[in-house]
Kinemage of the C-alpha trace (Angstrom):
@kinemage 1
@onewidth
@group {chain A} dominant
@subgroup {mainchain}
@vectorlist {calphas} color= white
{ca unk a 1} P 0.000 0.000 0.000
{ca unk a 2} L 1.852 3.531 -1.164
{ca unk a 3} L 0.899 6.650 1.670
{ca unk a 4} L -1.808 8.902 0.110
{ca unk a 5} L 0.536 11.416 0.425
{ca unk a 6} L 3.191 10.324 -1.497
{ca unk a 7} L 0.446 9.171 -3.686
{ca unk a 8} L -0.899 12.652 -5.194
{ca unk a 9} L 2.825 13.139 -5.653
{ca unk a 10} L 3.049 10.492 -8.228
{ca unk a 11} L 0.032 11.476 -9.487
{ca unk a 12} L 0.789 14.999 -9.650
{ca unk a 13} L 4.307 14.344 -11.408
{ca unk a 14} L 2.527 12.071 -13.835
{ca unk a 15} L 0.256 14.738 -15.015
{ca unk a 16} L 3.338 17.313 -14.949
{ca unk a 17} L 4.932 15.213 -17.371
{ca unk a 18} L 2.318 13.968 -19.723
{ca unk a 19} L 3.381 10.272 -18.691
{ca unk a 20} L 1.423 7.756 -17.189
{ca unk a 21} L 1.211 7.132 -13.393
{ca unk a 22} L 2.656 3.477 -13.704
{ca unk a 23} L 5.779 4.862 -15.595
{ca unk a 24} L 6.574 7.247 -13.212
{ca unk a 25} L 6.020 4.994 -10.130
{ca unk a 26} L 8.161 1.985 -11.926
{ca unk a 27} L 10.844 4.709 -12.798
{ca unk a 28} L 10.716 6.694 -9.560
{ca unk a 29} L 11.076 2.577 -7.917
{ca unk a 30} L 14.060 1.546 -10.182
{ca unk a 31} L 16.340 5.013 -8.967
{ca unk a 32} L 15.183 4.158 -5.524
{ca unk a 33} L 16.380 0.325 -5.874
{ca unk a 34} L 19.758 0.917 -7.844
{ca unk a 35} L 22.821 0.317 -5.712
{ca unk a 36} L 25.058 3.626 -5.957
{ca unk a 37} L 28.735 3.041 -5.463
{ca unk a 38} L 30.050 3.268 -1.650
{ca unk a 39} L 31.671 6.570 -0.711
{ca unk a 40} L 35.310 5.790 -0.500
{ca unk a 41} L 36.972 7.619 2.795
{ca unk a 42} L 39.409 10.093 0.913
{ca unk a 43} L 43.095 9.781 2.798
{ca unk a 44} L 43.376 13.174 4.734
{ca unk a 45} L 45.680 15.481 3.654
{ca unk a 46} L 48.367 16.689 5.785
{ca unk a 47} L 49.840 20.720 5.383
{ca unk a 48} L 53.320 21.195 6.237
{ca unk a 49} L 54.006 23.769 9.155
{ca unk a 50} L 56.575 26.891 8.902
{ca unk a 51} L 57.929 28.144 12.259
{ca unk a 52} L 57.823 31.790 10.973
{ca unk a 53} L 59.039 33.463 14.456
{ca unk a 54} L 56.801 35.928 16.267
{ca unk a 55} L 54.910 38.227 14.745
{ca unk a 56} L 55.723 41.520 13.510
{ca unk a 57} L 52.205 43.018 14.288
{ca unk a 58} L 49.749 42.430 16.931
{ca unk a 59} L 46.627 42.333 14.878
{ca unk a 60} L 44.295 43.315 17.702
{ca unk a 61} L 45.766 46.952 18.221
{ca unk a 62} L 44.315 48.786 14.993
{ca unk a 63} L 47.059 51.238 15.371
{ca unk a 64} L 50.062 49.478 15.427
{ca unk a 65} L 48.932 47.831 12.243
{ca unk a 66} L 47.863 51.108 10.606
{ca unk a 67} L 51.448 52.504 11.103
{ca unk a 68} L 53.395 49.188 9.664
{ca unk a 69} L 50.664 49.405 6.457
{ca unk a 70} L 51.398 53.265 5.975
{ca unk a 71} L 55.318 52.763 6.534
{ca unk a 72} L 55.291 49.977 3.154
């Protein structure tokens, strides 16, 4: 037995598409039932790391960043 709901949506598509409300259902069933290929895990990817020393600027004091930008 199909849910009334989903129902008028077969119906509904069927009239949308000038097709008839078996084709749709059968075609709607067959994508449901086909077995799609398993998601392989992808190997992470690993970034390489600079030491770069300490920071010229400290970003959080507006000025002190203003007066290093102005100075290039």
């Amino acid at each position: 037995m199909i849910d009334d709901e989903l129902f008028r949506e077969l119906k509904r598509r069927a009239v949308e598409e000038k097709r008839t409300l078996s084709d749709v259902t059968q075609e709607t069933l067959r994508r449901g039932l086909v077995r799609r290929a398993p998601v392989r895990a992808r190997k992470p990817v690993r970034l390489r790391a600079f030491a770069m020393g300490e920071p010229a600027v400290d970003l959080a004091d507006r000025n002190q960043l203003l007066d290093v930008l102005d100075r290039s």
